[in-house]
C-alpha positions as MATLAB code, in Angstrom:
seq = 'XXXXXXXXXXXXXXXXXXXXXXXXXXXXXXXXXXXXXXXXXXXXXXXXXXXXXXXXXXXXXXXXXXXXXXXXXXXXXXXXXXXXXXXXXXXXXXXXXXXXXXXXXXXXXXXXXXXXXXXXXXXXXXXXXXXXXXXXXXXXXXXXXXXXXXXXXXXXXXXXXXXXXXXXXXXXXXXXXXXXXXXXXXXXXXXXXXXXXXXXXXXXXXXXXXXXXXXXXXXXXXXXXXXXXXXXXXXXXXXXXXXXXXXXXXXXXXXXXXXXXXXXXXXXXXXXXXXXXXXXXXXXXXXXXXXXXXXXXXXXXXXXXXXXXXXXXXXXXXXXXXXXXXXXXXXXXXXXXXXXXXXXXXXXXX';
ca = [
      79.472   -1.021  -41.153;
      80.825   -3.222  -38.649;
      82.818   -3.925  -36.135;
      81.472    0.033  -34.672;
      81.897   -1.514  -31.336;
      82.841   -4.947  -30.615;
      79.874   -7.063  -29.269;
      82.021   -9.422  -27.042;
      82.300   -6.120  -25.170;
      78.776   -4.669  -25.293;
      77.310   -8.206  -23.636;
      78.578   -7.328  -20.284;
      77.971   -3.581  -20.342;
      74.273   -3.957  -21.672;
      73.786   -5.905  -18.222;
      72.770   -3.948  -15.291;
      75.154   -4.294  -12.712;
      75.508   -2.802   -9.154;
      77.557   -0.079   -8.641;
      80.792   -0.582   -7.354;
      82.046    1.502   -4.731;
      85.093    3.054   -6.801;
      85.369    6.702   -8.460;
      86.111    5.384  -11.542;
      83.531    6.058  -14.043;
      84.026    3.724  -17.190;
      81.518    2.420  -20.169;
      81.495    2.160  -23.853;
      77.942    3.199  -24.848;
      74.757    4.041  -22.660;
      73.970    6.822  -20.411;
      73.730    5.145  -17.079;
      71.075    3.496  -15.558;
      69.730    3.833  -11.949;
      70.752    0.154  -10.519;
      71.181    1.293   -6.652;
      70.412   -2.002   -5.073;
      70.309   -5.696   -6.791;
      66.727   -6.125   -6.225;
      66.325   -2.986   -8.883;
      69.041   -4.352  -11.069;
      67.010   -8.013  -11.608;
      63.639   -5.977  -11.510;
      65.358   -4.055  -14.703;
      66.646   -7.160  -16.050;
      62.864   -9.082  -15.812;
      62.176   -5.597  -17.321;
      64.215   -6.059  -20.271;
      63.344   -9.467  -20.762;
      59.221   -9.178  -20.974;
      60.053   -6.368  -24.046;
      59.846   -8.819  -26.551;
      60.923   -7.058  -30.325;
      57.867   -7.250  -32.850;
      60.313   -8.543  -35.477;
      62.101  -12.016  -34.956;
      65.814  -11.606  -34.591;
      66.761  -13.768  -37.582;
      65.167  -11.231  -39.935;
      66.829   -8.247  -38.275;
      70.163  -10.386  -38.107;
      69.415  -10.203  -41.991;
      68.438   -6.880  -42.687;
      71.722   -5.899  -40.532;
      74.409   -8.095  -42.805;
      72.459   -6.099  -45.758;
      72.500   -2.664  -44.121;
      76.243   -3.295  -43.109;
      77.331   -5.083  -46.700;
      75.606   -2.167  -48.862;
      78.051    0.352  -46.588;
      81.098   -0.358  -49.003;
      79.196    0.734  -52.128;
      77.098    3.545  -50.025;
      80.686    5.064  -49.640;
      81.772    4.476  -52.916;
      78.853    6.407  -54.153;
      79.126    9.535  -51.736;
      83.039    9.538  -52.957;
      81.981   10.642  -56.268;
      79.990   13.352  -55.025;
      81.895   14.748  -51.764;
      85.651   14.558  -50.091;
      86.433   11.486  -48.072;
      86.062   13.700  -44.953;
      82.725   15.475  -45.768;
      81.481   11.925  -46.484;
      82.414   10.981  -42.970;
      80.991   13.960  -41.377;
      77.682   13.687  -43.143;
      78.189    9.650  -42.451;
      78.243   10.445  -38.632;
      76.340   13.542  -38.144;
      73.109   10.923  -39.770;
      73.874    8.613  -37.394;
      74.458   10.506  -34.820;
      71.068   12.015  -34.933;
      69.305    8.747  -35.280;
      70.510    7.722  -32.028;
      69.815   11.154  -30.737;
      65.945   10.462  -31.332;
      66.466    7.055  -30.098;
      67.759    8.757  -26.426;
      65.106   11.220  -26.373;
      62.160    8.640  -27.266;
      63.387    6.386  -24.528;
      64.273    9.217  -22.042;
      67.660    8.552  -21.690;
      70.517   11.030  -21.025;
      73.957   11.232  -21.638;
      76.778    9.851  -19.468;
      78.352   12.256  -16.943;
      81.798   12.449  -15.752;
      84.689   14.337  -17.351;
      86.994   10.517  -17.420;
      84.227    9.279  -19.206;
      83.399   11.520  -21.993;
      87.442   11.702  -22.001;
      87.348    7.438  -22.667;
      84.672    7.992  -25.104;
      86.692   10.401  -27.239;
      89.442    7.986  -27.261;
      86.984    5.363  -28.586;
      84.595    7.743  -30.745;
      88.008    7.994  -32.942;
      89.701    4.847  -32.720;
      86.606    3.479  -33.643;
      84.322    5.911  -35.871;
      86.151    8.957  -37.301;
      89.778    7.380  -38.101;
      88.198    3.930  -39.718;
      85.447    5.794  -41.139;
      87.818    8.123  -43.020;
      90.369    5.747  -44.079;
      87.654    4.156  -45.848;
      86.455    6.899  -47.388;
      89.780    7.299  -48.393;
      90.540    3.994  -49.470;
      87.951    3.775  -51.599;
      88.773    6.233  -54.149;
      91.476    4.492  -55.280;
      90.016    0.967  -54.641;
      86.821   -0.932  -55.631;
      83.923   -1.059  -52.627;
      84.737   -5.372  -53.131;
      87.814   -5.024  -51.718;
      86.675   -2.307  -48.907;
      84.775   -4.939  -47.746;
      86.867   -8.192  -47.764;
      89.499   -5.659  -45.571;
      86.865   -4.883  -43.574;
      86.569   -8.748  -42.479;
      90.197   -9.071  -41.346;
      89.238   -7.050  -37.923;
      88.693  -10.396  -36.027;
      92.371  -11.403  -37.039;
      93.745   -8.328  -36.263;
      91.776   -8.445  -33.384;
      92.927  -11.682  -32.240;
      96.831  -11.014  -32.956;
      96.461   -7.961  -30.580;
      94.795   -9.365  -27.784;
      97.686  -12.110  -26.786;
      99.860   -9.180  -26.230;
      97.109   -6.514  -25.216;
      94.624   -8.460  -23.260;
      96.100  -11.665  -20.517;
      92.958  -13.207  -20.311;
      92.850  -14.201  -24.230;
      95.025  -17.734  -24.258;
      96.001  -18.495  -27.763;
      94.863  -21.808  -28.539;
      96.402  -24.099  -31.668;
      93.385  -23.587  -33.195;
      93.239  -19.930  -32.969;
      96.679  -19.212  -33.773;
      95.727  -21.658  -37.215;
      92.853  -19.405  -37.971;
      95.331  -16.549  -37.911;
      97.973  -17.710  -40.071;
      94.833  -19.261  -42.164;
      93.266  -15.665  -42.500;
      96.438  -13.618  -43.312;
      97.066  -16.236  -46.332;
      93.289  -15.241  -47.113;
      94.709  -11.832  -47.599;
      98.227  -12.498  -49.316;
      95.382  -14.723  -51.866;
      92.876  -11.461  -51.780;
      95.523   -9.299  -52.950;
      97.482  -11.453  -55.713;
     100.831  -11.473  -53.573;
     102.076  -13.990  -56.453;
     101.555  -12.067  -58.831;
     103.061   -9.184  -57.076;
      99.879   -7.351  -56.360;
      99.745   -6.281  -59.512;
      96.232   -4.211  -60.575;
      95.888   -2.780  -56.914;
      96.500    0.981  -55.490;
      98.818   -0.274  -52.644;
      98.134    3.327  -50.596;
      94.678    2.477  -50.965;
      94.765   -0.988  -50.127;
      96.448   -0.330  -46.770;
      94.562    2.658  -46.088;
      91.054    0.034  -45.892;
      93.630   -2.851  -43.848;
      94.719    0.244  -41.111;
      90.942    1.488  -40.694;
      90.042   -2.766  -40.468;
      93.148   -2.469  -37.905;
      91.927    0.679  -36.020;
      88.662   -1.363  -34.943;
      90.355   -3.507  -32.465;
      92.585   -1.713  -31.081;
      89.766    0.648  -30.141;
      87.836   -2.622  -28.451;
      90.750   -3.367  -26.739;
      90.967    0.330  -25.188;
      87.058    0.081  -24.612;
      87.415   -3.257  -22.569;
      90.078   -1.884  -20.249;
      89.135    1.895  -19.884;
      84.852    1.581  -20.221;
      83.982   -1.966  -19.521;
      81.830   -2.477  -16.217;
      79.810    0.157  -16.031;
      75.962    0.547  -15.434;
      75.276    3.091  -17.917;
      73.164    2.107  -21.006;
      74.849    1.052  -24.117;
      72.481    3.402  -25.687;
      73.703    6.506  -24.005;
      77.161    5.739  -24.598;
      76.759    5.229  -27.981;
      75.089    8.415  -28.364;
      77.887   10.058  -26.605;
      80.638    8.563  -28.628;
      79.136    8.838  -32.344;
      78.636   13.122  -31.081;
      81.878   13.094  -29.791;
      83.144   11.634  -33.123;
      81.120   13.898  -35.238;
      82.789   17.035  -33.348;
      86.392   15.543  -34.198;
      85.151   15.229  -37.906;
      83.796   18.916  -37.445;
      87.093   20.234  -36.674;
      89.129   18.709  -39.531;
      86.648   18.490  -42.237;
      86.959   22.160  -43.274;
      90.998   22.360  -42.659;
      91.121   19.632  -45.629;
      88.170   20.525  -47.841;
      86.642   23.367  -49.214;
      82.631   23.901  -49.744;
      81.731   21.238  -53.032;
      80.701   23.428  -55.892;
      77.360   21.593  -55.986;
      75.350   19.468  -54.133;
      74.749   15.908  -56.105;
      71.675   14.757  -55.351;
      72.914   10.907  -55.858;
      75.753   10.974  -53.775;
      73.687   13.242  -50.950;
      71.165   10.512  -50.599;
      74.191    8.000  -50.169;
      75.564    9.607  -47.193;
      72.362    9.888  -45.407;
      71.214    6.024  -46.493;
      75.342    5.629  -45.138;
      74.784    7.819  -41.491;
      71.042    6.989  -40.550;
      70.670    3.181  -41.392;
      74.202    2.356  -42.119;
      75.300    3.925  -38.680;
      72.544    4.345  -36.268;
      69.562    2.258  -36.795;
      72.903   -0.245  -37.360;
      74.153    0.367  -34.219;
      70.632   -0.458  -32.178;
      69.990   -3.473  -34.452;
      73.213   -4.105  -33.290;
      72.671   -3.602  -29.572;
      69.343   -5.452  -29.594;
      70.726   -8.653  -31.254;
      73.622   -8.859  -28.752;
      70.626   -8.817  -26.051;
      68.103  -11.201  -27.028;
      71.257  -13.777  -28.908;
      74.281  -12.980  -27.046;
      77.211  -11.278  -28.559;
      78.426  -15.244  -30.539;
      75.777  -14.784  -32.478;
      75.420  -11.409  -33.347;
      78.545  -11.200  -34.239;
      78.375  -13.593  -36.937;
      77.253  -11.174  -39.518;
      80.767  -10.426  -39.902;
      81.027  -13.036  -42.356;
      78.124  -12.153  -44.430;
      79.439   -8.595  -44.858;
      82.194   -9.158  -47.478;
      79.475  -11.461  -49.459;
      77.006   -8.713  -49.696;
      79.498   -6.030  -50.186;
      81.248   -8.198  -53.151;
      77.732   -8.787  -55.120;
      76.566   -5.198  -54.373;
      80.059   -4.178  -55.888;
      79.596   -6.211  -58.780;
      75.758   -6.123  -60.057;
      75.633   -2.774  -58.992;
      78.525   -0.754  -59.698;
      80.025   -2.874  -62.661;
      83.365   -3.784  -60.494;
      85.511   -6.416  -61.642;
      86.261   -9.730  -60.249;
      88.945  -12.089  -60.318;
      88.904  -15.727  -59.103;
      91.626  -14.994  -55.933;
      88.773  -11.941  -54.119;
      86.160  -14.392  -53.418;
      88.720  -17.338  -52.868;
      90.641  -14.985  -50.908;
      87.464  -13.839  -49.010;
      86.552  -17.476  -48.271;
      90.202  -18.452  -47.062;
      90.289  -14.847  -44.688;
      86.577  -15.643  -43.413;
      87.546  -19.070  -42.771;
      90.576  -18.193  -40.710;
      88.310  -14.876  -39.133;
      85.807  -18.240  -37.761;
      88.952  -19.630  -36.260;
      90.314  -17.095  -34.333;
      86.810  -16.692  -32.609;
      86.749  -20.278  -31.559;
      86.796  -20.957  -27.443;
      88.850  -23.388  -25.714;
      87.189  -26.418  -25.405;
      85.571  -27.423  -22.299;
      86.930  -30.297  -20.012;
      84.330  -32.852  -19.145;
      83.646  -32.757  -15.331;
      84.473  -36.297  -14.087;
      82.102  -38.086  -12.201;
      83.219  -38.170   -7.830;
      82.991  -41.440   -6.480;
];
């Protein structure tokens, strides 16, 4: 699923920078890398650059929107099987060990330093095991279209947080459009006129909190992990373990042991962890590095497309005309709100 960690944020970190001569030991996903002098830092970065990926990036940008669109009905599927909460466990303890191959293939270690790993708690639930659940959640009560439509109201969430939370994000006109446009997308998503009849309201807002929960973790990423040289790879690793512990700990206060073990909804949660999750999260990573984080992050807006038709063909749900009008109007406004200022032309000196 998206949105795991934002990828406006994970451009900068997946860098290699100097280090700075401060205590302060911040990042949001790698263990760190050695970058003692700037002649190792560009030697790393001409490094980086000469690994070219076997696969162009348009086909993994591809097989991403698909691996993060089939998410919604993944869930949907291990909900029939399995409590929200053991879904979410098994969803992160997969991923987690993806990414734990992933460090030890590439000989990478996890981030020291007791601030850090107490950041990446902070962000392992703001942004993995509270979202993650609340979907879970959400979804028993709603259909895996709608999960994913929420899902794409991050960026305006996003955006209305970050002109309070963040002074370096000017609201533009255009922006500020693009957020009013969106939240109509919603209001149209959810039938407002007809007073949102047909829909589980604790449901509903369950899937628009966990799409909420996304960036205000980013937002406590940028400011408290930003700027470091550890590897977005270690971090990550650290954050989805530190996640899966928080899961570990609640999962058995509000569930008891399933009296089977459904083979259907089993395979879900590990299609849901491993590819939904980890190999997710480093097709993620790499895109962000070889297209810049614009790009990568515009399979936001193929995610509630996927998720609607998997919904649909594959699980029977019904569809009204207002979800994909809705979805068009939200994704429309979502493009807005990611639009820059516009640059002044320099003017020629005399």
């Amino acid at each position: 699923m998206c949105y795991e960690i934002d990828s406006g944020i994970v451009a900068p970190m997946s860098r290699p920078t100097t280090p700075k001569p401060t205590t302060a030991t911040p990042p949001p996903t790698a263990t760190s890398t050695p970058a003692s002098t700037p002649a190792s830092a560009s030697a790393s970065a001409s490094a980086q650059v000469s690994r070219r990926p076997a696969l162009d990036w348009r086909i993994r940008f591809g097989v991403l929107s698909l691996i993060w669109g089939f998410s919604f009905l993944l869930i949907k599927v291990g909900t029939q099987g399995f409590a929200p909460f053991q879904v979410t466990f098994g969803r992160l303890l997969f991923g987690t060990a993806v990414l734990a191959a992933a460090l030890v293939v590439r000989r990478e270690r996890l981030p020291r330093g007791a601030r850090t790993w107490g950041h990446l708690a902070v962000a392992a639930f703001l942004l993995n095991a509270l979202p993650f659940s609340l979907f879970a959640y959400a979804e028993l009560t709603i259909p895996s279209t709608l999960a994913g439509i929420c899902n794409a109201t991050s960026p305006l969430w996003g955006m209305a947080l970050s002109l309070v939370a963040l002074s370096e994000d000017r609201p533009t006109r255009v922006r500020v459009a693009g957020l009013g446009l969106g939240f109509i997308g919603v209001l149209t998503v959810l039938g407002a006129w007809q007073g949102f009849r047909g829909l589980d309201p604790t449901g509903t807002a369950l899937a628009l909190l966990a799409s909420l929960s996304y960036p205000i973790g980013w937002i406590y990423v940028r400011r408290k992990l930003a700027g470091s040289g550890h590897s977005h790879l270690s971090l990550s690793g650290a954050q989805l373990l530190l996640a899966t512990l928080q899961l570990a700990l609640v999962t058995p206060l509000f569930t008891g042991i399933p009296d089977g073990i459904p083979v259907g909804p089993l395979l879900a949660i590990v299609a849901l962890g491993a590819l939904g999750t980890g190999f997710a999260m480093l097709l993620q990573y790499g895109l962000v590095a070889e297209t810049g984080p614009t790009t990568a992050q515009m399979v936001t807006y193929f995610i509630p497309v996927i998720a609607t038709v998997a919904g649909v063909t594959l699980l029977g749900e019904t569809l009204t005309w207002s979800t994909p009008v809705g979805a068009v109007v939200v994704l429309a406004g979502a493009a807005l709100t990611q639009a820059g200022p516009r640059r002044r032309r320099a003017e020629p000196r005399a």
